[in-house]
ChimeraX commands (.cxc) that place a marker at each C-alpha (Angstrom):
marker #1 position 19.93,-23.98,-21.41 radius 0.5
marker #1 position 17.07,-23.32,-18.91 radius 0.5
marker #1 position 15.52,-20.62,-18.35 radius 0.5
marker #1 position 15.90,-18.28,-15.61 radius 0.5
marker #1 position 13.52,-19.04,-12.62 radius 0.5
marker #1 position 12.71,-16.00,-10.37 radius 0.5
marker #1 position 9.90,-16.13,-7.35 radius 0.5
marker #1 position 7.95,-13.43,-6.70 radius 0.5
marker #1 position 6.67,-12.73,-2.95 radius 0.5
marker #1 position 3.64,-10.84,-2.97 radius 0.5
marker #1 position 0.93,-10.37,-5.56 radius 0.5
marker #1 position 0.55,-6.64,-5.28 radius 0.5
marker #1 position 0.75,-4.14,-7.86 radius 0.5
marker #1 position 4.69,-4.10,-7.46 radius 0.5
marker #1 position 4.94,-8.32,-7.23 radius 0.5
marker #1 position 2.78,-8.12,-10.41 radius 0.5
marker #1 position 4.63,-5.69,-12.25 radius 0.5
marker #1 position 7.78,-7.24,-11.25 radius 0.5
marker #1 position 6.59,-10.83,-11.88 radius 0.5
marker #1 position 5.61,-9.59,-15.41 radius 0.5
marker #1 position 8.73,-7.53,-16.07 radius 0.5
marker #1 position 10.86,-11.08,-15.51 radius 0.5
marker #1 position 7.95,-13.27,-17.69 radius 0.5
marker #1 position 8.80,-10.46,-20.10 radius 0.5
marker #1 position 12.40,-10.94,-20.12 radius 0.5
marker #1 position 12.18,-14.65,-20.50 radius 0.5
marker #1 position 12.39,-15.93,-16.54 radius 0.5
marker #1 position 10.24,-18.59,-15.56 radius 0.5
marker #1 position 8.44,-17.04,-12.79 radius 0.5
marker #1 position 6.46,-18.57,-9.70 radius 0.5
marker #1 position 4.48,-15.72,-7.77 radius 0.5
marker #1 position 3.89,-16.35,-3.93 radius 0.5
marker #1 position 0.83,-14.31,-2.37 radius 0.5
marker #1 position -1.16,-15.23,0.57 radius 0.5
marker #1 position -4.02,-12.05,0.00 radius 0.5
marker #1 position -4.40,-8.58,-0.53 radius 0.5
marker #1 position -1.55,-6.72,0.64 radius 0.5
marker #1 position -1.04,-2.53,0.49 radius 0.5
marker #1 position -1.86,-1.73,-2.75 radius 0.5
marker #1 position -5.65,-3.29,-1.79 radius 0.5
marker #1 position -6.30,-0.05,-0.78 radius 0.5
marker #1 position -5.37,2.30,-3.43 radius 0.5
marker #1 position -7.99,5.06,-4.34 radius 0.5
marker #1 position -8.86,4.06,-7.73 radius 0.5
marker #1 position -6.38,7.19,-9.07 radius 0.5
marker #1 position -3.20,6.43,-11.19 radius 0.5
marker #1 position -0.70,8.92,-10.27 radius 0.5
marker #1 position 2.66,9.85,-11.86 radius 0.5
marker #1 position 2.85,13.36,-10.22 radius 0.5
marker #1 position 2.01,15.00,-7.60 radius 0.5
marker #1 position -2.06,16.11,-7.30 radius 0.5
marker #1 position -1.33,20.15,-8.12 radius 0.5
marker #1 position 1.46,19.13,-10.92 radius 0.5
marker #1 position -0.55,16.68,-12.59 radius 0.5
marker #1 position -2.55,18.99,-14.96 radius 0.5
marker #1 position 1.04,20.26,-16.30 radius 0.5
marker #1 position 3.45,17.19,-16.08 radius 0.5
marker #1 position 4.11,15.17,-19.15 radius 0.5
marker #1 position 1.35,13.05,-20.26 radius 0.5
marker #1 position 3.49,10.63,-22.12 radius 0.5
marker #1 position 4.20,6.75,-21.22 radius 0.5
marker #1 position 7.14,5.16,-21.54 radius 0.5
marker #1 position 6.84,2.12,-23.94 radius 0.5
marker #1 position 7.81,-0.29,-21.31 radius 0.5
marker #1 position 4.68,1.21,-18.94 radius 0.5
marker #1 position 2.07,1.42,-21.50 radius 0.5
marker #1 position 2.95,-2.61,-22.08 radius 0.5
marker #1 position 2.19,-3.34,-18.46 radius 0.5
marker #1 position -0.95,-0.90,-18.59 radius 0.5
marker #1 position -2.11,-2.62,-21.19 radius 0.5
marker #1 position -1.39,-6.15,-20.18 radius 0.5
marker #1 position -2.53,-5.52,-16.87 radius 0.5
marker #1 position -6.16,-4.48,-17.58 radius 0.5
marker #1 position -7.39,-3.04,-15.10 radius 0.5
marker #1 position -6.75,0.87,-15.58 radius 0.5
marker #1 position -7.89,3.42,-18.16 radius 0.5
marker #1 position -4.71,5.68,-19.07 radius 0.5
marker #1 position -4.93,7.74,-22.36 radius 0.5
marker #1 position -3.04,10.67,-23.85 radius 0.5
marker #1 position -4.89,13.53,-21.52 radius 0.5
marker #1 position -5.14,13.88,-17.96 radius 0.5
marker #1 position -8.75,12.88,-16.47 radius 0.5
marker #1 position -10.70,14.63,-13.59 radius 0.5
marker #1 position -11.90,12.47,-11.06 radius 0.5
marker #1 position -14.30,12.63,-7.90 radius 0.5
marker #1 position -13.30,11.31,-4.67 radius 0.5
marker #1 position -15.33,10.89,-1.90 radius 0.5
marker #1 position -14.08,13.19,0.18 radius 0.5
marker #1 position -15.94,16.19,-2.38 radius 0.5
marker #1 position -12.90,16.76,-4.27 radius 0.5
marker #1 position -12.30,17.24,-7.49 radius 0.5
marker #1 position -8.95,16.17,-9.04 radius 0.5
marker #1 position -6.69,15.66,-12.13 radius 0.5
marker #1 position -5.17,11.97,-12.29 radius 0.5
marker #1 position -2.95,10.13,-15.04 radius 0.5
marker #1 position -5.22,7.43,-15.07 radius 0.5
marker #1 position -7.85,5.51,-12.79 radius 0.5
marker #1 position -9.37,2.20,-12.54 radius 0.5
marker #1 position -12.01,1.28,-15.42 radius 0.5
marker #1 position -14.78,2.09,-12.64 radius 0.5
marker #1 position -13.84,5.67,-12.06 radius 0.5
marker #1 position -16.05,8.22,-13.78 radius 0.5
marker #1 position -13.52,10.60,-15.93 radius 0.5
marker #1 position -15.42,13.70,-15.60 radius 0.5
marker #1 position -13.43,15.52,-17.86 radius 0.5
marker #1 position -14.87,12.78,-20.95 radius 0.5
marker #1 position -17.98,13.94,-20.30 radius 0.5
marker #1 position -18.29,17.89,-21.95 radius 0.5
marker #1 position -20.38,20.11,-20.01 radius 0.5
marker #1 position -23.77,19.43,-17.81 radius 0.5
marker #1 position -25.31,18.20,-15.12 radius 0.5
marker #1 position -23.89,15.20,-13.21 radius 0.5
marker #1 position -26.22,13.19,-11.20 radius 0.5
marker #1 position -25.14,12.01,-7.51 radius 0.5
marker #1 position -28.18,9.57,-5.89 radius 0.5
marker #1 position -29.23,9.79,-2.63 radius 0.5
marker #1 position -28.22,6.39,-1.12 radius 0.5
marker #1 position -29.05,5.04,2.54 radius 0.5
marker #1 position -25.15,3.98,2.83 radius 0.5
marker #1 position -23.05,5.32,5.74 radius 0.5
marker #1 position -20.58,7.70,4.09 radius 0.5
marker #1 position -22.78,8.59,0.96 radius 0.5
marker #1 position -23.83,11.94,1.85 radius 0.5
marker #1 position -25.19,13.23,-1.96 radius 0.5
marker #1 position -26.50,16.34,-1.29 radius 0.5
marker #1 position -22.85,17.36,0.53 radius 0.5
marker #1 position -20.85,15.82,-2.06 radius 0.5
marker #1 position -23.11,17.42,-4.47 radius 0.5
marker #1 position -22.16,20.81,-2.85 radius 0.5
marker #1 position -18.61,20.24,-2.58 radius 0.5
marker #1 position -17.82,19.30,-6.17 radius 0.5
marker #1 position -19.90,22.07,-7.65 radius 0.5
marker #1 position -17.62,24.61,-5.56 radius 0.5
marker #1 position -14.48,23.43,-6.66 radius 0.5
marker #1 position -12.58,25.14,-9.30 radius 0.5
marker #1 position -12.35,21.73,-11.31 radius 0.5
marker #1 position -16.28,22.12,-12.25 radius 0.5
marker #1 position -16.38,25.42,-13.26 radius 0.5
marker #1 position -13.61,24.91,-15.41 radius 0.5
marker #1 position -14.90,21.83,-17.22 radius 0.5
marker #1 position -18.36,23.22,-17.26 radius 0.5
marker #1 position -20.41,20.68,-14.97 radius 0.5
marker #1 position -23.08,20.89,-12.58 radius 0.5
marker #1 position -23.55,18.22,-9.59 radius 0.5
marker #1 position -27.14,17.53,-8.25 radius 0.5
marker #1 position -28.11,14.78,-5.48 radius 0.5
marker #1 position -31.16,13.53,-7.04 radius 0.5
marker #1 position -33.63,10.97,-5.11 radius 0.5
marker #1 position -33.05,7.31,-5.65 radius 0.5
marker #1 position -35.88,5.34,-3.88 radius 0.5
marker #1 position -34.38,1.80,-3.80 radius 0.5
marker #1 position -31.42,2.31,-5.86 radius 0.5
marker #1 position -29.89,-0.46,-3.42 radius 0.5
marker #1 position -32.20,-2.98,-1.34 radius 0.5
marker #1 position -32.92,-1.99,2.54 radius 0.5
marker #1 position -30.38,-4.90,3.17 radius 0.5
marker #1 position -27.18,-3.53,1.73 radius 0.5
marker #1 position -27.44,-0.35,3.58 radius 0.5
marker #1 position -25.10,-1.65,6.14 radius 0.5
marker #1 position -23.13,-3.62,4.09 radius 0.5
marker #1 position -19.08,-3.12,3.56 radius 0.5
marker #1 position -18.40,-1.17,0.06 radius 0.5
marker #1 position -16.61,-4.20,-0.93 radius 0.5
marker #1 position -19.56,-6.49,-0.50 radius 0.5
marker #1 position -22.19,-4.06,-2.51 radius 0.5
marker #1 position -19.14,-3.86,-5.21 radius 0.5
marker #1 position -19.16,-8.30,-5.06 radius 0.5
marker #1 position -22.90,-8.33,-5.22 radius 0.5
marker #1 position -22.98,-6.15,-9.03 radius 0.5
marker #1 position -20.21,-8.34,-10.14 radius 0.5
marker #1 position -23.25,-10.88,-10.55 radius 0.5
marker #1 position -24.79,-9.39,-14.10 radius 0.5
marker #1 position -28.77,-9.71,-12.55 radius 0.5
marker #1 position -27.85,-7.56,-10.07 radius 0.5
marker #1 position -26.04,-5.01,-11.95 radius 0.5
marker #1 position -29.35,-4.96,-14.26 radius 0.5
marker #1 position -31.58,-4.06,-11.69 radius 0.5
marker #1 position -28.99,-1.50,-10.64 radius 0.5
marker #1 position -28.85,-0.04,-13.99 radius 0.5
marker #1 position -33.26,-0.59,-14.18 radius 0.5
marker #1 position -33.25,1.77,-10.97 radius 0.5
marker #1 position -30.47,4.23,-12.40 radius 0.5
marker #1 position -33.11,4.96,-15.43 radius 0.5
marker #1 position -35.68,5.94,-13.06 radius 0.5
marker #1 position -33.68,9.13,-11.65 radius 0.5
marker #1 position -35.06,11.93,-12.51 radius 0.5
marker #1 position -33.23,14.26,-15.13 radius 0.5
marker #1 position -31.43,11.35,-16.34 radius 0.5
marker #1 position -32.31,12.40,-20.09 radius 0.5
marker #1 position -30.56,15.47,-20.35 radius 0.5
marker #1 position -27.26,14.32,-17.63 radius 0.5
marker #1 position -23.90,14.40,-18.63 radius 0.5
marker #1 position -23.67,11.34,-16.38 radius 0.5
marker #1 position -24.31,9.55,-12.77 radius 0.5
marker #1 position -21.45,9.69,-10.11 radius 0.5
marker #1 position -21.90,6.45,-7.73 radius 0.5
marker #1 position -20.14,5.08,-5.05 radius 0.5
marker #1 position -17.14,2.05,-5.27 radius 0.5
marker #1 position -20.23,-0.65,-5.93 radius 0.5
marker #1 position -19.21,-1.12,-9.40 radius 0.5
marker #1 position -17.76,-5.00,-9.53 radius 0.5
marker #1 position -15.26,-6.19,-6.90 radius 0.5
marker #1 position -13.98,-9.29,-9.47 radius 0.5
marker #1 position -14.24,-6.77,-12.42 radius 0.5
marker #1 position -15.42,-3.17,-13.29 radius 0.5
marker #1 position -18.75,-3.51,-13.91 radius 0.5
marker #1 position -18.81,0.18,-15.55 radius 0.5
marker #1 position -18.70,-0.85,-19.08 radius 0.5
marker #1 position -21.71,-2.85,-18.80 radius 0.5
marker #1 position -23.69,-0.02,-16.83 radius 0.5
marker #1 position -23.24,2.17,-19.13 radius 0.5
marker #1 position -24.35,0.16,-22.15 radius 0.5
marker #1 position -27.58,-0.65,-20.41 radius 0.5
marker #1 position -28.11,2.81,-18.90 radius 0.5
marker #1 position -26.94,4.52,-21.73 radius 0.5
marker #1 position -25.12,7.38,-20.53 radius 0.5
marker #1 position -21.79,7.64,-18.65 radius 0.5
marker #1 position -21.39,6.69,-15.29 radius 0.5
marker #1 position -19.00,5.73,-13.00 radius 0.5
marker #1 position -17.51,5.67,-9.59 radius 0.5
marker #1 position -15.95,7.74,-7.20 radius 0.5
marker #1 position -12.52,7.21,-5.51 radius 0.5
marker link #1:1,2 radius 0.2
marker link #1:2,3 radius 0.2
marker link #1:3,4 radius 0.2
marker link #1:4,5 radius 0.2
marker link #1:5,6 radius 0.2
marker link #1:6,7 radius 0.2
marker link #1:7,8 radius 0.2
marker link #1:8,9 radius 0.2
marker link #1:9,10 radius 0.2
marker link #1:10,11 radius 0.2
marker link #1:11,12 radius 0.2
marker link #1:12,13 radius 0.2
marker link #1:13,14 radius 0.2
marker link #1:14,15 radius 0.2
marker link #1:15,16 radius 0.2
marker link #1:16,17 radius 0.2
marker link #1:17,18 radius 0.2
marker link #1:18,19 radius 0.2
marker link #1:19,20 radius 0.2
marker link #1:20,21 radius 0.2
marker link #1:21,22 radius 0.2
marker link #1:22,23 radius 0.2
marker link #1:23,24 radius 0.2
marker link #1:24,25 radius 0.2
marker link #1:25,26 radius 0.2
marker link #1:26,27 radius 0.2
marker link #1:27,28 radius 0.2
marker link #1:28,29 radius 0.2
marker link #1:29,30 radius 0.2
marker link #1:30,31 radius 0.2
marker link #1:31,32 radius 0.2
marker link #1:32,33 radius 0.2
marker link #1:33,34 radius 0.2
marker link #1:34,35 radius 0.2
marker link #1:35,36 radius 0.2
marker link #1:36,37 radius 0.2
marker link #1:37,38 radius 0.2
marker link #1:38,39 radius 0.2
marker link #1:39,40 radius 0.2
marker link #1:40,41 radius 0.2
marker link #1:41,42 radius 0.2
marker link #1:42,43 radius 0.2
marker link #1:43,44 radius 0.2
marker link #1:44,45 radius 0.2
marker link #1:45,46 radius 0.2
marker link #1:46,47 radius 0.2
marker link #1:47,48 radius 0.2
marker link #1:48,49 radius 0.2
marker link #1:49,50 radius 0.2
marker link #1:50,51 radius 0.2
marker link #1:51,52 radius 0.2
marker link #1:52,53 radius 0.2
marker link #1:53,54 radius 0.2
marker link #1:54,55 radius 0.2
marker link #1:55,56 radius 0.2
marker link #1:56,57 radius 0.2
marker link #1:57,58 radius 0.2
marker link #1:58,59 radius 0.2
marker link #1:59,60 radius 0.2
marker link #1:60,61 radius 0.2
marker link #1:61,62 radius 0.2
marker link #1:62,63 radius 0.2
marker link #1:63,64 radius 0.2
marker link #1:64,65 radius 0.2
marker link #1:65,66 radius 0.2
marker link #1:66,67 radius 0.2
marker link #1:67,68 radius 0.2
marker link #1:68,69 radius 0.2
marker link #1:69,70 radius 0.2
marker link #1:70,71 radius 0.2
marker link #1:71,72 radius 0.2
marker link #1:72,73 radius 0.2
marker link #1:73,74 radius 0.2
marker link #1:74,75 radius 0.2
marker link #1:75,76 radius 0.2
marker link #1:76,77 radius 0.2
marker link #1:77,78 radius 0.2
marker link #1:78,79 radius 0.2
marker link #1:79,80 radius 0.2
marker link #1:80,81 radius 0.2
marker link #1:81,82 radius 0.2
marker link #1:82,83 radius 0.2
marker link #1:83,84 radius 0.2
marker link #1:84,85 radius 0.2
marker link #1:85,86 radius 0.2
marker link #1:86,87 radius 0.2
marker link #1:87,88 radius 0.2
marker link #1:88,89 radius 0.2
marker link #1:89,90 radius 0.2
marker link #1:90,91 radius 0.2
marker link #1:91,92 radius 0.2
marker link #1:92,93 radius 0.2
marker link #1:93,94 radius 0.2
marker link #1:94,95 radius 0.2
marker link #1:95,96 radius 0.2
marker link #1:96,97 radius 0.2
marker link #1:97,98 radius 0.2
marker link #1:98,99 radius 0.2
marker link #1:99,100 radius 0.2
marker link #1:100,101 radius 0.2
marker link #1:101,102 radius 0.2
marker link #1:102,103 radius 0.2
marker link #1:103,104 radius 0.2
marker link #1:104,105 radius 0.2
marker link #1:105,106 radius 0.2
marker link #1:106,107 radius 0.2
marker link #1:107,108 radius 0.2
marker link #1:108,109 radius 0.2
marker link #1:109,110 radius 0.2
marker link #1:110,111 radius 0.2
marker link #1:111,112 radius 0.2
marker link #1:112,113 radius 0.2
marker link #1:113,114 radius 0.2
marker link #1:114,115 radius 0.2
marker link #1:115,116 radius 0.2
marker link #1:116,117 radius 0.2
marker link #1:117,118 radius 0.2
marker link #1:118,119 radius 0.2
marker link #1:119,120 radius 0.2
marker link #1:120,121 radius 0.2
marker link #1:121,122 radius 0.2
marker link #1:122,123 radius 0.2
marker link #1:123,124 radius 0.2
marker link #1:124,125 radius 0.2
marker link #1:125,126 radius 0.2
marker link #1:126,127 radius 0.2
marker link #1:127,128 radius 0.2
marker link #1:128,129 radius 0.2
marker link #1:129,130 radius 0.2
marker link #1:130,131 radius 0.2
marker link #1:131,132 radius 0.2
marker link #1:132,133 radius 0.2
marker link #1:133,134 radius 0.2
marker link #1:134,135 radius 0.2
marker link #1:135,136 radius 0.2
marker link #1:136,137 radius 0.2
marker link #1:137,138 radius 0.2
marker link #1:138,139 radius 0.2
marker link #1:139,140 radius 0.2
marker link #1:140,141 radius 0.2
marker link #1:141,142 radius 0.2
marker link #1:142,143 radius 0.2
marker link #1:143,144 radius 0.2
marker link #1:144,145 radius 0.2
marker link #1:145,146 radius 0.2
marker link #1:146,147 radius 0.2
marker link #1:147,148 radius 0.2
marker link #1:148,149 radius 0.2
marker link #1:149,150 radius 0.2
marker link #1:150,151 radius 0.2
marker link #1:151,152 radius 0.2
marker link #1:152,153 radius 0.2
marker link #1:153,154 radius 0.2
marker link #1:154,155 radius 0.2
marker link #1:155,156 radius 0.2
marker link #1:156,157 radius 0.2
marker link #1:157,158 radius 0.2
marker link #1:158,159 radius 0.2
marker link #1:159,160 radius 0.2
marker link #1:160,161 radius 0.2
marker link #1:161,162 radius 0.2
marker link #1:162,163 radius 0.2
marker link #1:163,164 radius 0.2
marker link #1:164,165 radius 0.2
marker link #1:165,166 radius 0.2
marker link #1:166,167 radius 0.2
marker link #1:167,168 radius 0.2
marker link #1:168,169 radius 0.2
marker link #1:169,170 radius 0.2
marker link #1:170,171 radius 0.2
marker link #1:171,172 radius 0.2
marker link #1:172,173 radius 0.2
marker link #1:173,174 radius 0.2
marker link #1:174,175 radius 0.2
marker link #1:175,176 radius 0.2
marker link #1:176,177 radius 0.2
marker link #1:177,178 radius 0.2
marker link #1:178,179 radius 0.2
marker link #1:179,180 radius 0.2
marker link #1:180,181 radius 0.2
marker link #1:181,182 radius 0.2
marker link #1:182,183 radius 0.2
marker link #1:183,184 radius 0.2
marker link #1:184,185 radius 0.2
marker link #1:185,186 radius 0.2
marker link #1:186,187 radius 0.2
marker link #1:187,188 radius 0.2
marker link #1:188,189 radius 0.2
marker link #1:189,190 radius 0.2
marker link #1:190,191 radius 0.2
marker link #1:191,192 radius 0.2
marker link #1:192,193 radius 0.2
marker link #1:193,194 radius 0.2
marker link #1:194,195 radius 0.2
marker link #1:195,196 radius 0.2
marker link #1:196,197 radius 0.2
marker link #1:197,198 radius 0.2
marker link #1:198,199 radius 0.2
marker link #1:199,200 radius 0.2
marker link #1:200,201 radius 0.2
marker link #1:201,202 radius 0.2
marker link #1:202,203 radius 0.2
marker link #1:203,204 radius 0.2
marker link #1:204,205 radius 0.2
marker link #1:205,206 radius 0.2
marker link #1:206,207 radius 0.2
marker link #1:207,208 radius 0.2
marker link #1:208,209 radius 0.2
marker link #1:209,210 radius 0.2
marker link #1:210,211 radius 0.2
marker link #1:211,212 radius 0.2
marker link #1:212,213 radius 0.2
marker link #1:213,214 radius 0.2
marker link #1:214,215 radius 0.2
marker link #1:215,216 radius 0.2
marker link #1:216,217 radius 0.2
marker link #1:217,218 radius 0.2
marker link #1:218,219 radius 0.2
marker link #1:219,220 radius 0.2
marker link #1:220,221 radius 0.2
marker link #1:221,222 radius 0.2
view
């Protein structure tokens, strides 16, 4: 007997979840996609509740969802919530988020750096501000400082798309002379870690390898 054959229009989150739920079962499964669709433009966040529930809603997989998580990828989800920055200068608990996003509650208390960029919507110093007022810092002990970053990213990506800046660190000599310039901020030594923008790999999180060569975590908002 043949397997089952299912298609699969669309090769978003839900067309790859439900692609893989039918490979799973045993279906023979073709998957149709012609680009990015919606879930192109999700925040980086992994939600299973609702922002101001999240903290106190059940922090437990099912077995079926931590398969998929795990197949997929492309997500960090462990057994505690994580704090992450978006770039709006709010603070906020999340199931999970995208193996670029900066957990700031893995990080135990200090200073976080956030570099002063020449990029149109990358204000530091008012991101800075807004993160260390929110309840979410106090309460996980960190700090958040703009520091100057002459250079961090050449005088020719400063109009560039976010998505183009993220494509141009997916190549690994430009991610090292990211991570060379990230050194150079000052009060890097004694940081708890360096909040950037979404220019952490568009093919793949760069994050992992940033922080091996910079040696401290950092991250992105979302």
């Amino acid at each position: 007997m043949s397997a089952r054959r299912v298609v699969v229009v669309g090769g978003g989150l839900a067309g790859t979840a439900a692609a893989w739920a039918a490979a799973r079962a045993g279906a023979e499964v073709t998957l149709v996609s012609r680009g990015a669709g919606a879930s192109a433009l999700t925040s980086g966040a992994v939600d299973d509740a609702a922002w101001e529930q999240a903290l106190e809603a059940p922090a437990v997989l099912g077995a079926d969802l931590e398969a998929f998580v795990a197949a997929l990828g492309v997500w960090e989800v462990g057994p505690a919530r994580a704090c992450v920055a978006t770039s709006s200068g709010v603070l906020r608990a999340t199931r999970g988020h995208d193996r670029a996003v900066l957990d700031l509650a893995s990080l135990g208390r200090g200073k976080v750096l956030v570099p002063r960029v020449d990029r149109a919507g990358w204000d530091a110093d008012a991101l800075a501000r807004a993160f260390d007022a929110h309840p979410s810092a106090f309460a996980l002990g960190l700090r958040f400082v703009a520091v100057d970053a002459p250079a961090l990213l050449d005088a020719d990506w400063a109009a560039a798309s976010d998505i183009d800046v993220a494509s141009h660190h997916d190549d690994a000599a430009a991610l090292a002379s990211l991570a060379a310039r990230l050194r150079e901020l000052p009060g890097l030594a004694a940081a708890a870690g360096v909040l950037l923008g979404p220019w952490l790999g568009a093919a793949a999180s760069c994050a992992s390898a940033l922080v091996a060569a910079l040696g401290k975590p950092a991250g992105e908002v979302v």
